[in-house]
C-alpha positions as CSV (number, residue, x, y, z in Angstrom):
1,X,-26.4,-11.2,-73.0
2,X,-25.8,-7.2,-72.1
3,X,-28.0,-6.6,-74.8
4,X,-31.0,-8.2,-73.6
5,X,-30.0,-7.3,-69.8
6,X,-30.1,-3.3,-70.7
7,X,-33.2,-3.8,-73.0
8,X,-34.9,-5.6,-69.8
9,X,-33.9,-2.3,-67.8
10,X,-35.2,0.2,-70.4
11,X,-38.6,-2.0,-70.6
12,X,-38.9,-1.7,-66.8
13,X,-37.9,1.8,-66.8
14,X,-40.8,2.6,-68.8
15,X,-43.2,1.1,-66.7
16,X,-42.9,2.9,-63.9
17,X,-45.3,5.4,-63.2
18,X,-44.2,7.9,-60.0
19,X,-46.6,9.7,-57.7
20,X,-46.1,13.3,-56.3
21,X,-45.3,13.2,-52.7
22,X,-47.5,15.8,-50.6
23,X,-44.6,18.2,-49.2
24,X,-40.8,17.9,-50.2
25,X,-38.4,15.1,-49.7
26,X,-36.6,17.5,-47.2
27,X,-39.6,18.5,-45.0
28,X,-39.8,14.5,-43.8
29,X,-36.1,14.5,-43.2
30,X,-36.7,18.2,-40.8
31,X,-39.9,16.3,-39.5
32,X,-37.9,13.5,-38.2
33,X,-35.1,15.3,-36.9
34,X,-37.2,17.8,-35.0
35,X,-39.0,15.1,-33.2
36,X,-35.8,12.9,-32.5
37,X,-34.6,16.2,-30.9
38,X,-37.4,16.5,-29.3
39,X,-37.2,12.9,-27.7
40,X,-33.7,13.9,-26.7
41,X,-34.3,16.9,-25.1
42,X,-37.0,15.5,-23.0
43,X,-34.2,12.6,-22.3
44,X,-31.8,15.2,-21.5
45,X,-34.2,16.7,-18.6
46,X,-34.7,13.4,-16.7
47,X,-30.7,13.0,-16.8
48,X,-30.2,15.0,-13.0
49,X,-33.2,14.4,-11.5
50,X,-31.6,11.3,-9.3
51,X,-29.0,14.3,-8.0
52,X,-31.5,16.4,-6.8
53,X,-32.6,14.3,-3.6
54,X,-30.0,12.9,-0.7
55,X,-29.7,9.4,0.0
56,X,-31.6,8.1,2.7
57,X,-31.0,4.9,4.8
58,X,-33.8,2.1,3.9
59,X,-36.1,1.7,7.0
60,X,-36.2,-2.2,7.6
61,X,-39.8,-2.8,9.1
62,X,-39.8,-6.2,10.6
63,X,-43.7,-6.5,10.3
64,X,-43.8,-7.0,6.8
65,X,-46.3,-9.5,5.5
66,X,-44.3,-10.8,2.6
67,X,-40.4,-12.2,2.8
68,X,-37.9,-9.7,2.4
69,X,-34.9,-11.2,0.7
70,X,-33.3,-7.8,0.5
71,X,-32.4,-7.2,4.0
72,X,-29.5,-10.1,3.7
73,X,-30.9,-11.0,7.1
74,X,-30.2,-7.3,8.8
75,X,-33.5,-7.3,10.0
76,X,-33.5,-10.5,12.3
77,X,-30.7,-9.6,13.7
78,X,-30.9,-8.1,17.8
């Protein structure tokens, strides 16, 4: 049984043919990291933009054309 199992492997070992990759194994690896850097660095600049503006109070308008369910009935109120 092992002997046929490893003469199996060598017979598929021998088969194989490999093909030259255009740049080094490393450059994809830098590639990928640079541009997953990248992605978090532009990420990283959205993270204060929220902070930068005060808070201001939400104007209801009571001429609105559509229902506003937001108002939790604020706006009817005299």
């Amino acid at each position: 049984m092992l002997y046929s199992l490893g003469s199996a492997v060598l017979a598929t070992e021998a088969v194989e043919h490999h093909t030259e990759l255009p740049m080094p194994a490393i450059a994809y690896g830098l590639i990928v990291m640079g541009l997953l850097l990248l992605l978090m660095l532009i990420t990283v600049s959205f993270a204060n933009v929220r902070n930068r503006h005060e808070a201001v109070e939400e104007h209801i308008d009571p001429h609105k054309q559509h229902a506003n369910n937001h108002d939790h009935g604020e706006a009817n109120r005299h």
